[in-house]
C-alpha positions in Angstrom: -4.1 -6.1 -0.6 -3.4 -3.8 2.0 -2.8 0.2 1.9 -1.3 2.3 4.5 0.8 5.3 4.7 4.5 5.9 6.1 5.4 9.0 7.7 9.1 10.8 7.4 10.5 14.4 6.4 12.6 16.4 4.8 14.7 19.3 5.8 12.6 19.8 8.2 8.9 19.3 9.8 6.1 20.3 8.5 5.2 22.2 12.2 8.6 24.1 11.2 7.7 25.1 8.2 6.7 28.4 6.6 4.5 27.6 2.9 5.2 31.5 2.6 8.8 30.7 2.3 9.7 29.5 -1.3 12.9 28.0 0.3 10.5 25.6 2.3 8.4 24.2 -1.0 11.0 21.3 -0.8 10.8 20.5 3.2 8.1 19.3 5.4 6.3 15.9 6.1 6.8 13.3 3.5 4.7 10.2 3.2 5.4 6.9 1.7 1.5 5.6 0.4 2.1 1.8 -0.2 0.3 -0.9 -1.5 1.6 -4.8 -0.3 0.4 -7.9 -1.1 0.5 -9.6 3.0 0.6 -13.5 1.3 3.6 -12.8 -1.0 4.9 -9.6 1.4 5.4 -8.3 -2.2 5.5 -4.4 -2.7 3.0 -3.7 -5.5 2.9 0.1 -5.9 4.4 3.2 -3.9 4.0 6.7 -4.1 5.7 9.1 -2.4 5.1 12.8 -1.3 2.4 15.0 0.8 -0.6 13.4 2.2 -3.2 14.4 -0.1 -6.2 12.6 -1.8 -4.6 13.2 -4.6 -1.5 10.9 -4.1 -3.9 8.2 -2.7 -5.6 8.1 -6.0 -2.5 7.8 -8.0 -1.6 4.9 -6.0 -4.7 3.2 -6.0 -4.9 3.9 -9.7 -1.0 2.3 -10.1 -2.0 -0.7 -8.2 -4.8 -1.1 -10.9 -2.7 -0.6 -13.6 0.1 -3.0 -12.1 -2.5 -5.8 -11.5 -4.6 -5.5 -15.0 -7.5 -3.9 -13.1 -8.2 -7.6 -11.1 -10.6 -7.4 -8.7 -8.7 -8.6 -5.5 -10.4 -10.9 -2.6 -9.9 -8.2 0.1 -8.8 -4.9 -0.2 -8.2 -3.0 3.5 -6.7 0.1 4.7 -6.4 1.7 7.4 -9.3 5.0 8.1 -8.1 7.5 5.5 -11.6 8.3 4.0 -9.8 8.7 0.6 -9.1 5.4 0.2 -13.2 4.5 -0.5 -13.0 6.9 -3.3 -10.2 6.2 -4.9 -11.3 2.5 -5.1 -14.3 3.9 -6.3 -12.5 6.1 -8.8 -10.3 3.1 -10.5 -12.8 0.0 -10.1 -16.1 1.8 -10.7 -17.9 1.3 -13.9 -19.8 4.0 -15.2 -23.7 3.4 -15.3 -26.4 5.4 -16.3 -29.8 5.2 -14.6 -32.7 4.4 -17.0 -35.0 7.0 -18.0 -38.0 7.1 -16.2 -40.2 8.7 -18.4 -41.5 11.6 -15.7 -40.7 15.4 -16.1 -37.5 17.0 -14.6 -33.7 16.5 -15.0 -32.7 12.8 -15.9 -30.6 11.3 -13.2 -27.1 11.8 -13.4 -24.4 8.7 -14.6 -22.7 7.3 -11.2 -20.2 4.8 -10.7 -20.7 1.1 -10.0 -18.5 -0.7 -8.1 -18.0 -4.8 -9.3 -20.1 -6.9 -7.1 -17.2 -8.9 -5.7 -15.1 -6.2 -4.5 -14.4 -6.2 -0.8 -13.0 -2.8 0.9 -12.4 -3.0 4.9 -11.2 -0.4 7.1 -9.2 -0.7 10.8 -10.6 0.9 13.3 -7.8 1.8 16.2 -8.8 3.1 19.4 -6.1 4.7 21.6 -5.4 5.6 25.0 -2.8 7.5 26.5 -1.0 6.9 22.9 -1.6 3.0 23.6 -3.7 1.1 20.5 -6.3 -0.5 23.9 -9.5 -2.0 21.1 -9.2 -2.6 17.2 -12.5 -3.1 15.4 -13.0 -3.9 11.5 -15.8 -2.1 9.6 -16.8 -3.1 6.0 -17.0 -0.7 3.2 -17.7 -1.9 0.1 -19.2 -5.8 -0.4 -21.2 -7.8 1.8 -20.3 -9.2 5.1 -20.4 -12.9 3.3 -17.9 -12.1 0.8 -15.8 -10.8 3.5 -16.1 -13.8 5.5 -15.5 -16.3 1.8 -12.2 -13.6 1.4 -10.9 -14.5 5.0 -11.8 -17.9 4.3 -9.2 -18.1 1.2 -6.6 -16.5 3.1 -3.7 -18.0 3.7 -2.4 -15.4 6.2 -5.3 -13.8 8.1 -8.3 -14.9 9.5 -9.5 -11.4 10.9 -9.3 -7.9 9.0 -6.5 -6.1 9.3 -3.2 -4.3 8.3 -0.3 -6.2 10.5 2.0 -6.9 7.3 2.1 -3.7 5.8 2.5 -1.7 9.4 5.3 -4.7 9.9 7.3 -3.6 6.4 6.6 -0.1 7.5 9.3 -1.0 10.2 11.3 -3.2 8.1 11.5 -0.3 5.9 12.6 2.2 8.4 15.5 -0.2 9.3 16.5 -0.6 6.1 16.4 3.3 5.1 17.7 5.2 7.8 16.8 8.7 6.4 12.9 7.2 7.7 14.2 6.0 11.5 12.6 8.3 14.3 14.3 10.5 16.6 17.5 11.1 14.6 19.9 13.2 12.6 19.9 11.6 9.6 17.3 12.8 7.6 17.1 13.7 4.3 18.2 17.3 3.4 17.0 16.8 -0.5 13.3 15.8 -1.5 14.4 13.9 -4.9 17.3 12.1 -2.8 14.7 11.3 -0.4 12.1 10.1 -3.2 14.8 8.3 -5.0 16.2 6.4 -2.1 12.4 5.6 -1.0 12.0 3.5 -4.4 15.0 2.2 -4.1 14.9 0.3 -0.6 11.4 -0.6 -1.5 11.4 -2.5 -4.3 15.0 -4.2 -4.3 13.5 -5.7 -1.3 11.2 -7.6 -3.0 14.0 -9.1 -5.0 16.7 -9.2 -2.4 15.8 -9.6 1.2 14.4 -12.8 2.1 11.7 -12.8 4.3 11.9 -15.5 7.3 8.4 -15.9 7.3 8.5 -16.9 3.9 11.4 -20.0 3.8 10.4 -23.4 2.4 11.5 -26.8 3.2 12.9 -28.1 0.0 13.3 -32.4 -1.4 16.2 -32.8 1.4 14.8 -31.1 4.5 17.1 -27.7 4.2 15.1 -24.4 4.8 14.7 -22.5 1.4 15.2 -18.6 2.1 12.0 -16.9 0.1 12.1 -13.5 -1.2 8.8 -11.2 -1.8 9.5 -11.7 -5.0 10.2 -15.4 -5.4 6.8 -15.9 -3.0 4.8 -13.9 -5.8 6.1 -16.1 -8.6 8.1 -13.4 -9.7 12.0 -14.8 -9.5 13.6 -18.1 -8.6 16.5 -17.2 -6.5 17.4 -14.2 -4.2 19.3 -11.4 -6.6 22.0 -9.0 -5.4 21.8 -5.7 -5.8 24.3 -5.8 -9.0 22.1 -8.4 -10.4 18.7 -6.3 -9.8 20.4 -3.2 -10.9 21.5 -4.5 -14.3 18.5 -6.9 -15.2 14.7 -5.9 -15.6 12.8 -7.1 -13.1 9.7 -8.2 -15.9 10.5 -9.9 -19.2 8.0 -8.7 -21.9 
């Protein structure tokens, strides 16, 4: 799984903005926090608003809630220092220390992280605004479960967060409100917010992803959607067809 953050705004940005001004509580820099599965390019969780801690928790805690709290092979992220706290937040397991039996304060309950979680940061160094050296550092787990994780992927062979930063762009193509260096930006924060979900998850059900095509019996290439790749759906919907059906049976 891989996290990362989007950047746009509303109204206008944030270095134009006055938080004295009540008219301006609705402008400013808005972020798109996204969790995507790189295998399946499958959008798990978004949450959109201000870059805050706070927002990376709830998304964190929404990709635990959407995934039944399974520990994934490889969790990584780019170097937002919330991230390692949030995971800790949602996956951490309570544990008290045992008593001692010596004077003074008992120890204070902490939070245990499952042994098999691995959490791995990218490391970008830049130059003249040119990405010139990326370097991995590990977070949570060991550097052999890292290396088993890699092992099992399908996709990557190295730590990183190429898929999500490549539906970042996919995303701004789709959703022009996001593209840089334009007039069409979004005047309304719950237009913006409401488009944002919109384009993101109907993609999972209705924009096939060349990467992911399959040969079928006769030889034909098989156009793959996020959502058909994640065992979700067995045929790329329309719009009409996401629109009026729920995505999950219960």
């Amino acid at each position: 799984m891989q996290f990362d953050e989007k950047w746009s705004f509303v109204g206008k940005k944030e270095k134009h903005c006055d938080r004295n001004d009540a008219d301006d509580d609705g402008r400013g820099d808005c972020w798109d926090h996204v969790a995507l599965d790189p295998e399946s390019r499958l959008v798990v969780s978004v949450v959109v608003g201000r870059r805050t801690e706070g927002h990376t928790q709830l998304l964190v805690e929404d990709f635990h809630r959407r995934t039944v709290g399974r520990v994934m092979n490889l969790m990584t992220s780019d170097e937002n220092p919330a991230y390692a706290q949030a995971i800790l937040e949602a996956y951490g397991e309570s544990a008290s220390p045992r008593p001692t039996g010596r004077p003074g304060r008992p120890r204070k309950a902490h939070k245990k992280l499952p042994k098999n979680l691995v959490y791995a940061t990218v490391h970008k160094t830049r130059e003249n605004n040119r990405v010139v050296k990326v370097e991995s550092r590990l977070i949570y787990g060991t550097a052999v479960l890292l290396a088993a994780a890699l092992l099992l992927s399908s996709v990557s062979d190295a730590v990183n967060t190429v898929f999500i930063e490549r539906h970042n762009g996919s995303d701004r193509h789709r959703n022009s409100r996001k593209v840089r260096k334009t007039y069409r930006f979004s005047k309304d924060w719950e237009v913006h917010e409401a488009v944002t979900y919109f384009t993101m998850y109907q993609a999972n059900f209705c924009c096939p992803v060349r990467t992911l095509r399959r040969k079928d019996e006769e030889g034909r290439w098989r156009q793959r959607t996020p959502a058909m790749a994640a065992g979700l759906a067995d045929h790329v919907w329309s719009i009409s067809e996401w629109l009026s059906l729920p995505s999950v049976q219960r």
